[in-house]
C-alpha positions in Angstrom: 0.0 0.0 0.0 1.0 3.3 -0.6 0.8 5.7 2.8 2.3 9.5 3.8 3.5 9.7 7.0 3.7 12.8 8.9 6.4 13.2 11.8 9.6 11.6 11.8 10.5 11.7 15.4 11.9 8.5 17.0 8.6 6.3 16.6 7.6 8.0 13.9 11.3 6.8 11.7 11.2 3.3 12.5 7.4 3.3 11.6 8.4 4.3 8.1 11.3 1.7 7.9 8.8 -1.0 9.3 6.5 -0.1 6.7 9.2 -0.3 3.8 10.6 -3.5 4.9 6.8 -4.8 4.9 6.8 -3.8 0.8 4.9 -0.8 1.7 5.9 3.0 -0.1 6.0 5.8 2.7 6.0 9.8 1.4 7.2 10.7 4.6 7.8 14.4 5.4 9.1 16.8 9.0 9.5 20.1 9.5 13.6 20.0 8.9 14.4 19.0 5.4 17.7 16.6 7.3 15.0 14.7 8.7 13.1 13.7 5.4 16.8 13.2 4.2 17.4 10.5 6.4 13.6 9.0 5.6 15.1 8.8 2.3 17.7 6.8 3.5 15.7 4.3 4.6 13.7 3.8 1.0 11.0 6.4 1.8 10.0 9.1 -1.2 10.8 12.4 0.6 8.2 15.6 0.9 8.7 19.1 1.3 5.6 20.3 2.5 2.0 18.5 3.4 0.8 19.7 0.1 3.5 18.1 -1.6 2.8 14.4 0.2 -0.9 15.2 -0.5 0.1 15.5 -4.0 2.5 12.4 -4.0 -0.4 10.3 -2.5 -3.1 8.3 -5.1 -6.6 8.7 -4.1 -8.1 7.7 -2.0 -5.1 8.9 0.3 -4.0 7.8 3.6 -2.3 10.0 5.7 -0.9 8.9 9.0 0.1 12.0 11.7 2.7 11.1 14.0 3.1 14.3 15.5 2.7 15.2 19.2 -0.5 15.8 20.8 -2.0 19.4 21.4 -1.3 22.4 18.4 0.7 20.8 16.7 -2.1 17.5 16.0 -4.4 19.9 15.6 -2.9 22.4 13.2 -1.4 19.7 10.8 -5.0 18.2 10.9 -6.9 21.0 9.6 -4.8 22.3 7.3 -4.8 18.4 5.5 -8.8 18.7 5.7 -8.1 22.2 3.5 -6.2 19.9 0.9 -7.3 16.2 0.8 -11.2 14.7 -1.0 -13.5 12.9 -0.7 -12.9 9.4 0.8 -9.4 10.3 1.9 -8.5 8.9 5.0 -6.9 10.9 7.9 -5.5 8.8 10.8 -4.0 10.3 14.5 -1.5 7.9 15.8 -0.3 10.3 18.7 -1.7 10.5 22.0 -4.0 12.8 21.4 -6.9 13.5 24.2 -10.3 11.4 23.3 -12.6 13.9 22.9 -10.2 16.0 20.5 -10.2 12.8 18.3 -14.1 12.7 18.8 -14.6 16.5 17.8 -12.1 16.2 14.4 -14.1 12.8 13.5 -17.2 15.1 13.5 -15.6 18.0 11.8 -13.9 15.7 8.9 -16.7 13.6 8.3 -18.8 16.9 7.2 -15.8 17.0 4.3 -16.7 13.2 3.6 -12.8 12.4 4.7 -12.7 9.4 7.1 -10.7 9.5 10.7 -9.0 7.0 12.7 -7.8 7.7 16.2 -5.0 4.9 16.9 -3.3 4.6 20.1 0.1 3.5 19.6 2.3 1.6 22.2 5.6 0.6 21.4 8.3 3.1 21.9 11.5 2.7 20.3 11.7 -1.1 20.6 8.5 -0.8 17.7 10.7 -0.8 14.2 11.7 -4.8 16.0 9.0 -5.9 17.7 5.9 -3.7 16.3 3.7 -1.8 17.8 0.5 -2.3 19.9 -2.4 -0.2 18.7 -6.0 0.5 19.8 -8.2 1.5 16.7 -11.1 3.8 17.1 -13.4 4.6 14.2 -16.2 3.3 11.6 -14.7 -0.3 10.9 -14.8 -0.4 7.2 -12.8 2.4 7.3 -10.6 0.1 9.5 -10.6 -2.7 7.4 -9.4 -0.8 4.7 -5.8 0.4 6.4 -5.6 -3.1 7.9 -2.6 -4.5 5.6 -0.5 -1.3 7.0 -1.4 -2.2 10.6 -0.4 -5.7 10.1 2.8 -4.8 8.9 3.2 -2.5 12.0 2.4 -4.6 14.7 3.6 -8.2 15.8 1.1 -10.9 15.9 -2.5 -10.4 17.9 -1.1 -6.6 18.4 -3.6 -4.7 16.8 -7.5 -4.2 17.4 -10.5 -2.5 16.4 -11.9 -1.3 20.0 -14.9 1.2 18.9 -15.7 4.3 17.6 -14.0 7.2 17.0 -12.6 8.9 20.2 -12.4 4.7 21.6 -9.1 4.2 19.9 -7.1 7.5 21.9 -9.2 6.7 25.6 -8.3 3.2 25.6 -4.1 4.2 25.0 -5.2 7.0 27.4 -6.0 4.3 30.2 -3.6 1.9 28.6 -0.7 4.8 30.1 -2.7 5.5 33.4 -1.7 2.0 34.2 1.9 1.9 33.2 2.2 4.7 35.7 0.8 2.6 38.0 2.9 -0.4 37.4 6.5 1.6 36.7 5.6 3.1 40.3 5.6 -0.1 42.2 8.8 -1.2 40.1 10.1 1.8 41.2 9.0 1.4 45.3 10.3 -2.1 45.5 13.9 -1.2 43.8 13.9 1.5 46.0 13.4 -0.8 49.5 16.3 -3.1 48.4 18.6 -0.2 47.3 17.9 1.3 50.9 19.0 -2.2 52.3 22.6 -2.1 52.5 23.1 -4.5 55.0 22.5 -7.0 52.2 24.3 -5.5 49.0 21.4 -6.6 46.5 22.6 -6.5 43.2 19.1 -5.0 41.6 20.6 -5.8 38.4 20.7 -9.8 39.0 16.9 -9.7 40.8 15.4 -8.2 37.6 16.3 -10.8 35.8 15.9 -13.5 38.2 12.0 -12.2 38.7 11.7 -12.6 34.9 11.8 -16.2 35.2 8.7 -17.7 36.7 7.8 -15.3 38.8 4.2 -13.5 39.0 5.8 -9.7 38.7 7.8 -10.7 35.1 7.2 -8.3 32.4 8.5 -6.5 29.5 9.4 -3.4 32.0 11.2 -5.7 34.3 13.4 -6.8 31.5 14.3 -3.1 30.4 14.6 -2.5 34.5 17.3 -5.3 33.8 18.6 -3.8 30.6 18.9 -0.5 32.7 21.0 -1.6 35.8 23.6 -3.3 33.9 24.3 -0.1 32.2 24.4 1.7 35.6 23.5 -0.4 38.7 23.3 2.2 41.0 22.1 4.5 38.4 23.8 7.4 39.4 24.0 9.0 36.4 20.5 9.4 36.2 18.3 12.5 37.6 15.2 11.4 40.0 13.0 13.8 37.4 10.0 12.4 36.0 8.0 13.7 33.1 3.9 12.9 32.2 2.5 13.0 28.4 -0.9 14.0 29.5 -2.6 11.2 29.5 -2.1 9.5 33.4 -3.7 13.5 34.0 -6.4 12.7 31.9 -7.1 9.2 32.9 -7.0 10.6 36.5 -9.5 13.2 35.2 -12.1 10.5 33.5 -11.9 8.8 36.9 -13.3 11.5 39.0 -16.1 12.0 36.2 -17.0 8.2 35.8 -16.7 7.6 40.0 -14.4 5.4 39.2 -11.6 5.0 42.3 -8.0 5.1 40.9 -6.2 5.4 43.8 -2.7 4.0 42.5 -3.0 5.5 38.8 -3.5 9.1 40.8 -0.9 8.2 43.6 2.0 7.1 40.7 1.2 10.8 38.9 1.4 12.4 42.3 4.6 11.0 42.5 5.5 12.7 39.0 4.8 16.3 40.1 6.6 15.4 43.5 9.9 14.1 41.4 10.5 17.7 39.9 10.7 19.6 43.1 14.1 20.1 43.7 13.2 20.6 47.8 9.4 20.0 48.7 7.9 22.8 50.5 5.3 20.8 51.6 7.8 18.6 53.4 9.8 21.5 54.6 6.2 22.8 56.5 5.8 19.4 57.9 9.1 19.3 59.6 8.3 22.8 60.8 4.7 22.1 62.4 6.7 18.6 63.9 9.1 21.3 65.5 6.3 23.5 66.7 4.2 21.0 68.3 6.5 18.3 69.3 9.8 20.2 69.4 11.1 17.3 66.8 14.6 18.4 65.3 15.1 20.0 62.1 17.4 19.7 59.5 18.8 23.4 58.5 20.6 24.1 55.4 
């Protein structure tokens, strides 16, 4: 099949070379002409603009955005629906907030051009493994971008999960729970590392847990991967960063009445990662002082 693809950042690049080494033909175009250079590279036909991958596309087109969430989705989104017809198909694969996808499915269908909203999970490891990803829209619409999603994913990795707007809350949630899960890897390493008595070599129990035990996962294997590069990892910062989307499934919890106690604790934890010196803690050492005369650590 024949497919442009829109955002050559590090998920977006090994998309197109997964694509090309499936038989498929990419137009593939960035912002920075270096960046389409090294699509080109890889086999992809290069564009200069989004008219000219418009252009290079046969109708109907298929146009896949790979661009981050926010602005720059939605300004790349409208000015496609300025330039593609008819039947055209217009697919999200960021990780765009569900009820954007929802409101451009409603404006694109009045132009008669089809949307798909796909969650896509992956990450760099995608271009060898493939890439997990959560389809929402009309399903013949589905059905006919289904040889590039084979190609993309590995085996049983992709799905049609509902209408448009499904495809983005279900990567949204999908996320809410890796925080979740990455904060209770993170807990446990932290109560051995605090251990010294014992001298546990974290990089030797990752892997061990991988075999037969109930807590073996991919993470746990890049936990692995990650402590034999640095087992103390001391050369990494304690700062944490969110997409967006553990805030929004924190958000979708308070509006269903839904409890989510450990998805909103392991974002908590986020925010609390990027304080250089809490000043929240700093008043709870105080009022201990006050009331209870406990000692305080000065600077």
């Amino acid at each position: 099949m024949k497919i442009g693809l829109i955002g050559l950042g590090k998920m977006g690049m090994n998309m197109v070379q997964r694509l090309i080494n499936g038989g498929h033909t990419v137009i593939a175009y960035a912002r920075t002409p270096e960046t389409v250079n090294k699509a080109e590279e890889k086999g992809a036909v290069g564009a200069s603009s989004l008219k000219d991958i418009v252009d290079k596309l046969d109708r109907p087109r298929i146009v896949w955005l790979m661009v981050p969430a926010g602005k720059a989705t939605e300004e790349n989104l409208m000015d496609l629906a300025g330039m593609l017809q008819e039947g055209d198909i217009l697919i999200d694969g960021g990780n765009s907030f569900y009820k954007d996808s929802i409101r451009r499915a409603q404006e694109l269908k009045k132009r008669n051009i089809s949307f798909l909203d796909i969650g896509t999970s992956g990450g760099i490891w995608g271009l060898k493994i493939g890439y997990c990803m959560m389809i929402g829209g009309d399903k013949d619409v589905f059905t006919k971008v289904e040889p590039l999603l084979k190609t993309l994913a590995p085996e049983n990795g992709y799905a049609h999960v509902g209408p448009n707007g499904a495809g983005h809350f279900v990567k949204m949630v999908h996320n809410g729970i890796e925080y979740g899960m990455l904060q209770a890897y993170a807990e446990g390493f932290e109560i051995m590392h605090a251990k010294k008595e014992f001298n546990l070599d974290l990089h030797k129990i990752a892997g061990l847990w991988n075999h037969g035990s109930v807590v073996r996962s991919w993470l746990l294997e890049l936990a692995e991967n990650a402590f034999s590069k640095d087992p103390g990892l001391e050369s990494i910062r304690g700062y944490v960063e969110d997409s967006g989307e553990g805030r929004w499934t924190v958000a979708e919890a308070v509006e269903l009445d839904v409890p989510a106690p450990v998805i909103t604790l392991s974002l908590l934890e986020r925010f609390g990662s990027r304080q250089q010196e809490s000043f929240s803690a700093k008043t709870i050492a105080a009022l201990r002082n006050e009331f209870g005369g406990h000692a305080v650590k000065k600077k």
